[in-house]
TIMAR-504562 format. One record per atom (N, C-alpha, C): x, y, z. Coordinates in steps of 0.1 Angstrom, whole numbers, plus 5000, padded with zeros to 4 digits. Layout:
BEGIN
XYZ ...
# end
This chain:
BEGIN
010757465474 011857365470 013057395478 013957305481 015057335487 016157345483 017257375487 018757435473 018757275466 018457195475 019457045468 017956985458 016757035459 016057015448 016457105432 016457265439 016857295428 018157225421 019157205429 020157145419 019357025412 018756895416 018156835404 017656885397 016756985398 016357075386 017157065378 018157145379 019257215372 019757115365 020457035371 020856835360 019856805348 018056845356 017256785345 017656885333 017257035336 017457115328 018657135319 019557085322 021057065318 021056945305 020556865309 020056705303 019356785292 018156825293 017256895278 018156975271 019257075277 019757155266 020457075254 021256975267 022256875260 021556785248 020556755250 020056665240 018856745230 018856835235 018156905220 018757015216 019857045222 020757185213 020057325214 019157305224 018757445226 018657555234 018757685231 018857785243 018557745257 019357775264 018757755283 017057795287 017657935282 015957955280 014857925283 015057875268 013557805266 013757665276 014757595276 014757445286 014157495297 014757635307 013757645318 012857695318 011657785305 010857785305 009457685304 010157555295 009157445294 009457375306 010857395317 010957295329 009557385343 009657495337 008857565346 007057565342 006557515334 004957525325 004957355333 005957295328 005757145335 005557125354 006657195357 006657195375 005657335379 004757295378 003657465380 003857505400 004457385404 004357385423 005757475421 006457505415 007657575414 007557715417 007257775428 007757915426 008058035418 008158155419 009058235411 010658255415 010558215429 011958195436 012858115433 011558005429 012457855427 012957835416 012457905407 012357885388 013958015394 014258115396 014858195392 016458115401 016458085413 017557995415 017757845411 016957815401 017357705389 017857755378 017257865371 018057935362 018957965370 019257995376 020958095386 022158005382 021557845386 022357715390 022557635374 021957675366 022057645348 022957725343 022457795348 023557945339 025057935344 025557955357 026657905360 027357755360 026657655359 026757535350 027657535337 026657615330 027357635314 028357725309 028857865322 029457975324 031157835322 030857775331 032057655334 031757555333 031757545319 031257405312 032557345315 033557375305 034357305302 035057285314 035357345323 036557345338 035857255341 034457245346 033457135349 033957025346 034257005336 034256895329 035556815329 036156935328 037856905331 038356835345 037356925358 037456865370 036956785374 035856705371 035156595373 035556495362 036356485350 036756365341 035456325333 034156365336 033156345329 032256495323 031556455314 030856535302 029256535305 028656445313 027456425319 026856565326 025356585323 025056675329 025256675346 025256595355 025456585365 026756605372 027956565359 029056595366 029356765361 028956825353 028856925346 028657005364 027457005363 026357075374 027457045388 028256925394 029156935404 030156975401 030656995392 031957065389 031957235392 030657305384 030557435389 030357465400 029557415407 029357425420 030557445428 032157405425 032657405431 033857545420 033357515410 034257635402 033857785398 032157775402 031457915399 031157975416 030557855423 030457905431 030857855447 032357845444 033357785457 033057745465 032157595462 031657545472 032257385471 032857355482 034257265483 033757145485 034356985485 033656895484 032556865500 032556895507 031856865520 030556935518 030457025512 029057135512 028557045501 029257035490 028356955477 027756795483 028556745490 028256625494 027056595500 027056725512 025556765521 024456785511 024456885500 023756865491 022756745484 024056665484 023756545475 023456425483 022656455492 022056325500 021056265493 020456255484 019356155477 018456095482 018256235498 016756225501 015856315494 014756265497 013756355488 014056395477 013956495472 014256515457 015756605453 017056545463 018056585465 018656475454 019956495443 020556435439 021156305447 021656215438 022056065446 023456155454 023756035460 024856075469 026556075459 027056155459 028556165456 028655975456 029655935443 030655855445 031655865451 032555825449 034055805460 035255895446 034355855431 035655925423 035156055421 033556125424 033156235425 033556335436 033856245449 034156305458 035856355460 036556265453 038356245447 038256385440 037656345429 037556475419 037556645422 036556625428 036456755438 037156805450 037856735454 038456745467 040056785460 039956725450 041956705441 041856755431 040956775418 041256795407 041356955406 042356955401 043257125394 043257115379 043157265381 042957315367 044457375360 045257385372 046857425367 047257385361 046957275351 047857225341 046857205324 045357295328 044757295321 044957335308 044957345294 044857415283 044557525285 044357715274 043557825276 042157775277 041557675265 040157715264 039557625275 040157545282 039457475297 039857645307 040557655311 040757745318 039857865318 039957905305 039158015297 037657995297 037357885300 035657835297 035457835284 035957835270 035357865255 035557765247 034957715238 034957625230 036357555222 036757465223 038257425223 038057445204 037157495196 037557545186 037957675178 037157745191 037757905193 039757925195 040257825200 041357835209 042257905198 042357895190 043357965178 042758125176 041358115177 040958225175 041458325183 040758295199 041658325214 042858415213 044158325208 045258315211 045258405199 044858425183 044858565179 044458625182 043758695190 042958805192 043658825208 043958765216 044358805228 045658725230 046558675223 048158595227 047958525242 049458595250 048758485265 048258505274 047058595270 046058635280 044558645275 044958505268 043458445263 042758375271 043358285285 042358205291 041958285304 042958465302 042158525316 041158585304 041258635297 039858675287 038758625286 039458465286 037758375288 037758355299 038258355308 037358365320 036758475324 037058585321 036358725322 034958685314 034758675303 033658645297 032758535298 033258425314 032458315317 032358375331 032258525336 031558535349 030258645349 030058675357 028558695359 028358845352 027658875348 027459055342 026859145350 026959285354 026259355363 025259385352 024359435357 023359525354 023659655346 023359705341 023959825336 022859925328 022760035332 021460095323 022160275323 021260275308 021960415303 020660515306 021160645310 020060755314 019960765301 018460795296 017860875294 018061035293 019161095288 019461275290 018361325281 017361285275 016661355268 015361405281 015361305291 014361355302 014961355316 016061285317 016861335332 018461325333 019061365343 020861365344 020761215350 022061165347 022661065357 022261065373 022461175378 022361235391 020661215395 019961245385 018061235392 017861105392 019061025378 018360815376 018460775387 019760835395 020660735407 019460765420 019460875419 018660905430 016560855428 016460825416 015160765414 015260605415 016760535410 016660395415 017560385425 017660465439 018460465451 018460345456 017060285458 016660165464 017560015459 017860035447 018559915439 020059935441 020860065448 022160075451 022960115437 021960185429 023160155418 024260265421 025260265405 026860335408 026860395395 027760485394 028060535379 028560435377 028760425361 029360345354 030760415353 032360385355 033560395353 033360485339 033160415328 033760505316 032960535309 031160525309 030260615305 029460725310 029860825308 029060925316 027660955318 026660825311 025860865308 024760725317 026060675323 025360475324 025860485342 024960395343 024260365357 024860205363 025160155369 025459995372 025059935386 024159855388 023859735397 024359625396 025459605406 026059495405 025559325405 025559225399 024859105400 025259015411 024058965418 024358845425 024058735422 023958655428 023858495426 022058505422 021358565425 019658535425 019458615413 018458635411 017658715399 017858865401 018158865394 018359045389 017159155389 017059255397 015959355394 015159355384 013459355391 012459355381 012259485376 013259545367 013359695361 012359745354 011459595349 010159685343 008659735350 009359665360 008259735372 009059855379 009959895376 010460015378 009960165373 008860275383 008760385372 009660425367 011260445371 012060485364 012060435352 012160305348 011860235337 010760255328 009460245334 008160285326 008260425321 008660515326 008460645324 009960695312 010760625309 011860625301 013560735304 013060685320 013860755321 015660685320 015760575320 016660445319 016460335308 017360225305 016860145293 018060055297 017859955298 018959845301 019959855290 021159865294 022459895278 023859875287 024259775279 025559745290 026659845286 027559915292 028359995291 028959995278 029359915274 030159885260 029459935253 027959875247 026959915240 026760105243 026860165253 026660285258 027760385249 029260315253 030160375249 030360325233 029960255225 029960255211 028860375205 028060405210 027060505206 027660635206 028260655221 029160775223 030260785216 031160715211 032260695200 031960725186 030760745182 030060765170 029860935170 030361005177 029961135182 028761225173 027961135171 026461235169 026161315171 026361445163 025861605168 024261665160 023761715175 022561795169 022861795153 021461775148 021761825133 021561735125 022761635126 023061515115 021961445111 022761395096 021361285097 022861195096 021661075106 022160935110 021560835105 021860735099 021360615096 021660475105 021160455110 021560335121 021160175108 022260135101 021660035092 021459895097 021559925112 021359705116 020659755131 019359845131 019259885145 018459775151 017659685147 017059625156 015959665163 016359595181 015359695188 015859815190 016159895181 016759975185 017460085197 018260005202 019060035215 020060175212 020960145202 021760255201 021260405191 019960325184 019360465177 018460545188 018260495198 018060565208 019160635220 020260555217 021060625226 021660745214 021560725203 022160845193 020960965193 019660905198 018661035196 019061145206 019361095219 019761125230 020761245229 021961215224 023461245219 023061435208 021961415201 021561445191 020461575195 020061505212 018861615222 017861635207 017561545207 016261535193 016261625181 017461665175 017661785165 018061675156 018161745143 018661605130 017561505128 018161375122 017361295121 018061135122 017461085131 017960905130 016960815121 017660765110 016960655104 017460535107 016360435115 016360335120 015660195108 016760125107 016660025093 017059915096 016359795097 017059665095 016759575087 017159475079 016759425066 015959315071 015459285084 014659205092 013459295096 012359315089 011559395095 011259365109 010459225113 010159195123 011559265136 012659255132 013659285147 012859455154 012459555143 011659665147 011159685155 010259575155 008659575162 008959625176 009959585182 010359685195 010059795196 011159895187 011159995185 010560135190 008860095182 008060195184 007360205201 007160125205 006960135219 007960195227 009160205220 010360225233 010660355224 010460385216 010360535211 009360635218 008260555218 007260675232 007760655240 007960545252 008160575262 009560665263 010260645253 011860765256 011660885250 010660915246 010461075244 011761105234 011661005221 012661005213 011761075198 012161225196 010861215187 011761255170 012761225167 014261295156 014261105147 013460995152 013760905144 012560855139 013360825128 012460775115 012760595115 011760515113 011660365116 011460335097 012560315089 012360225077 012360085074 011360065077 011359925075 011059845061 011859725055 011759685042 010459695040 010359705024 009259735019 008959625005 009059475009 009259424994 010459454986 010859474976 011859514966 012359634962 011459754975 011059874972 012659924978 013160014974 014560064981 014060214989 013660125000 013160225013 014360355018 015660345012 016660405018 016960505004 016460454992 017060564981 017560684982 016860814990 016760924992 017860965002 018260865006 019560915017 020760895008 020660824995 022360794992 023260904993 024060914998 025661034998 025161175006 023961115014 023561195025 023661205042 024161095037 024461075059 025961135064 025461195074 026961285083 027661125088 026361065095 027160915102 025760815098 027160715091 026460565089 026760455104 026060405108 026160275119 026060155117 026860075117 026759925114 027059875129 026059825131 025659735145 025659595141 026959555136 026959445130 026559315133 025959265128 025359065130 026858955134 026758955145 028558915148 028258785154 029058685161 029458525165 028558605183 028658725189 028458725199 029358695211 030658645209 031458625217 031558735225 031858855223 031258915234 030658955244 029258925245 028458895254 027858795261 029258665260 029058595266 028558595282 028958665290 028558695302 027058675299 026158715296 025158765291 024458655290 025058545277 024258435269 025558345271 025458305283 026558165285 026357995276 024958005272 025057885266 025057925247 025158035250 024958065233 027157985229 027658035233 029157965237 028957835230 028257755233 028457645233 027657545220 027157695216 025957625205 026857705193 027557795198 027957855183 029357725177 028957775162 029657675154 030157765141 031857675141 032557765128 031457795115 030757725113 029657755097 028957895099 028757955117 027958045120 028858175121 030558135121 031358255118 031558305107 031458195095 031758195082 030158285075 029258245081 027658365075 028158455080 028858495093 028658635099 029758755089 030658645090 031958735081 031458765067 030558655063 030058725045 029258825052 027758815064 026958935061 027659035062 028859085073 029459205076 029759305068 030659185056 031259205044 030159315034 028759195031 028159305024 027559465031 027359455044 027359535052 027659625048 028959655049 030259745044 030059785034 029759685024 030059745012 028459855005 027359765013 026259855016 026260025019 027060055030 026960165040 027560265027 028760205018 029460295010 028660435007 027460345005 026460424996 026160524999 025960525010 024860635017 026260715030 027460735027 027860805035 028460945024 028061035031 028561205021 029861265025 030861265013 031561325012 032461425025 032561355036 032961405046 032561375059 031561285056 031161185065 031861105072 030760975080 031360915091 031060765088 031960675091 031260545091 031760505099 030860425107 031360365126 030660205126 031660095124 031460015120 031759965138 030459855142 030459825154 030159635161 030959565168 030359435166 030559445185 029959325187 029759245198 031159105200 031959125195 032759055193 034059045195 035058955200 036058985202 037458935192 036958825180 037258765172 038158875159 039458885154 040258975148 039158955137 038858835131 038458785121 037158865119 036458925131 035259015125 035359155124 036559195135 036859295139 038059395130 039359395133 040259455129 040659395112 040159225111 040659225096 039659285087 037859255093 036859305081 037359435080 037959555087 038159665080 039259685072 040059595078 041859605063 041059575056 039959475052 039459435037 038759565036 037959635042 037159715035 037759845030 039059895040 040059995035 040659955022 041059835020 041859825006 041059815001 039759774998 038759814986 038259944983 038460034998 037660194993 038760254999 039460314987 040960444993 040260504994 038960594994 038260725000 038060735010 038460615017 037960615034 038860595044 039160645056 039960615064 039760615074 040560515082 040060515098 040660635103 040060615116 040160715128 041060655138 042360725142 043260625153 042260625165 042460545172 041560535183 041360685196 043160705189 042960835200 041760955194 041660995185 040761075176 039861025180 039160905177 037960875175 037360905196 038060895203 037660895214 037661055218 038761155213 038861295211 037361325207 037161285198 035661395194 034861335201 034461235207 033361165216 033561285230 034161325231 034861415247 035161275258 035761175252 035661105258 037461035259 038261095259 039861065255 040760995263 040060905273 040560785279 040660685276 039460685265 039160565258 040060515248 040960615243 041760575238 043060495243 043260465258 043760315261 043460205261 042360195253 041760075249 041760065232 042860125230 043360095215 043559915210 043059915199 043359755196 044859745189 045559675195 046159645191 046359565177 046059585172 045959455161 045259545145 045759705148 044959785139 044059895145 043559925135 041960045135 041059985146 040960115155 039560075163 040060075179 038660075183 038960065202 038159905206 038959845214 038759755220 038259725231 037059675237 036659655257 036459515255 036559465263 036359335274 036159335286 035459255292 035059235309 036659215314 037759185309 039259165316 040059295316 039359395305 040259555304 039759655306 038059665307 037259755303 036259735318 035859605322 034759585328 033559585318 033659585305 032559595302 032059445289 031159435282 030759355276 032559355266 032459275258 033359275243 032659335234 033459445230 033059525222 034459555212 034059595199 035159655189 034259785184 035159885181 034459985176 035360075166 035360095154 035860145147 035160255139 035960405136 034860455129 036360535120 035460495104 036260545091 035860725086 036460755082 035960945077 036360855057 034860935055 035160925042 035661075033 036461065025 037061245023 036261245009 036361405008 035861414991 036561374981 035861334971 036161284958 037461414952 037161544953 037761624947 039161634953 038961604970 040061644972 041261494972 040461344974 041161294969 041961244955 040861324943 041661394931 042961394934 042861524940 043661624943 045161544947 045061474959 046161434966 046761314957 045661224947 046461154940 047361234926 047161304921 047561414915 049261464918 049261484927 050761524936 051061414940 050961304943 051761184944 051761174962 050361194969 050361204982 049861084981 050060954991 049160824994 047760864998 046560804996 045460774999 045160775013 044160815019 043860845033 044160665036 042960595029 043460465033 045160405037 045560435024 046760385029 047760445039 047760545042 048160635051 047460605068 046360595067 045960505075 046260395079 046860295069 047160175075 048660165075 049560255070 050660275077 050660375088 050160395088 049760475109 049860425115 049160315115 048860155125 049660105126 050460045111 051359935118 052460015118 052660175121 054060225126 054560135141 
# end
């Protein structure tokens, strides 16, 4: 196929998401079962050309005056990947299976239309319903925010220290050019280009478990949780379990990780990626009917993990059309599950424990307010200023990525380089000694806590 077929591709594929509301995905997976003369080359720079389409929906859209998938698909072209009206035009000769030729107000469009006078959420690439959200959570450096989170993601993968150093990964995937990761000491990065990204599971480094795809942020929430030999850990939203394996790691297989999610099926991962990572300290609980699979741990965990079910706005880089599909009804479930979340974890953290409450998100509304709600419901608990919490990780730079806006550390692809991440972690104190301090007329850890913050 040639570039100016794949761009029809990419229009048709554009056309399916639009009218059936569904993942990119799958649209190029059924455009590819249909076009079987398609390549693996060709299928992967169609996806390339969709993904950056939807990355700059809205500028798209804003710079061409039209909503259509075709003007969508010329718009990026010239906003993802700076390609000015004379190259697009060459493209668009409507020989062979090349798109029709540019109009005269397609070609105006692209040659003149600016974005300088654009709104944040056109500028920003994000859904013009977010825009208040934005503007709370980041004031007026919300539309570089979203544009940080509408460009491309590197690669990112975390060693393995249970079976090699950073130093043997780099030098076992030499061939792929990777780099240390900036602020995890434990993570690896290949930068992305415009084509398809490393087939990592044809990688022995990969097969052999010596690496695990985990974007930095993800890396550095694990490490913020400072899991020591010994503990018992409960991971209560692990999933495929990504970070109960970066905590086994942290832990050099002593203690115990209990891996739990109220979705048995998210598991099923799990156990395969537990052999191959020579992860042998976790325990996989999966529901059991109405059976209370967790009873035995209540007021026994050193550290609880809430890998919370969040809007995703953070990893947008990642899932550029998920952006576009998410809807306010989908913030309003996330904010109740979190809620009971929280109130879940209570249970099972001991008297001197840890709770490290963690989202994918960049939204106040999941982040720094769900924990004012959960502090004023439980004075036994208090957060960790960010500087602390990054102090016992051995990791104390991280604490310039304090959130403003309260408890917790903050990353973005605009401050961090890395995915959107929030990460907060509360110490629960003993019952006796909080006795004690209400007794003498000393405020509650909580509250003391949240006059910290807003000093």
């Amino acid at each position: 196929m040639t570039p100016a077929a794949h761009i029809s591709a990419a229009i048709e594929v554009l056309d399916d998401v639009a009218k059936r509301r569904r993942p990119a995905a799958e649209a190029l997976k059924d455009w590819g079962i249909a076009h079987r003369f398609a390549g693996s080359k060709d299928r992967a720079a169609i996806a390339s050309l969709v993904f950056d389409a939807l990355r700059k929906r809205a500028s798209a859209i804003y710079v061409m005056g039209a909503d259509d998938p075709r003007a969508i698909m010329l718009g990026a072209l010239r906003e993802a990947r700076g390609q000015g009206a004379e190259a697009i035009a060459a493209l668009c000769s409507g020989a062979g299976h090349a798109p029709a030729p540019l109009s005269d107000e397609e070609r105006h469009r692209l040659e003149t239309g600016s974005l300088a006078d654009a709104p944040d959420h056109v500028r920003g690439d994000y859904p013009e319903w977010l825009a208040s959200h934005f503007e709370a959570a980041f004031g007026a450096r919300a539309a570089e925010e979203g544009a940080a989170l509408a460009a491309r993601a590197p690669v990112d993968l975390r060693v393995n220290i249970l079976k090699c150093s950073r130093e043997q990964a780099l030098e076992k995937l030499a061939h792929l050019s990777p780099a240390p990761t900036p602020l995890s000491p434990i993570g690896m990065r290949i930068e992305a280009g415009q084509g398809r990204g490393p087939a990592l599971t044809a990688e022995t480094a990969y097969v052999k478990g010596l690496v695990e795809p985990q974007d930095e942020a993800s890396q550095l929430a694990a490490l913020l949780c400072a899991a020591g030999p010994g503990e018992q850990v409960l991971d209560l939203c692990a999933g495929g379990g990504g970070k109960a394996l970066a905590l086994a790691g942290q832990m050099h297989n002593r203690g115990q990780v209990y891996a739990y999610d109220a979705d048995g099926r998210r598991l099923m991962p799990i156990h395969e990626r537990l052999e191959r990572a020579g992860a042998r300290n976790i325990q996989v609980r999966a529901p059991r009917g109405k059976a209370d699979v967790l009873a035995d741990l209540e007021a026994r965990c050193d550290l609880v993990l809430i890998d919370a079910p969040c809007t995703g706005v953070g990893a947008w880089r990642r899932h550029p059309d998920a952006k576009w599909r998410l809807a306010p009804g989908a913030l309003d479930r996330r904010l109740k599950e979190q809620r009971e979340l929280l109130a879940m974890a209570v249970r099972f953290v001991k008297p001197g424990g840890r709770l490290a409450y963690v989202t994918c998100s960049a939204l106040r509304e999941e982040n720094e307010d769900q924990i004012a709600a959960f502090l004023a419901a439980n004075p036994d608990f208090a957060s960790r200023s960010a500087a602390e919490t990054a102090e016992a990780a051995g990791l104390p730079d991280l604490a310039r990525f304090a959130s403003p806006h309260g408890p917790g550390i903050r990353l973005s692809p605009a401050t961090s380089g890395t995915d959107g991440f929030y990460i907060c972690v509360l110490a629960k104190v003993n019952s006796s000694e909080l006795a004690q301090m209400s007794s003498v007329g000393v405020p509650s850890p909580a509250k003391r806590g949240r006059d910290r913050e807003g000093a």
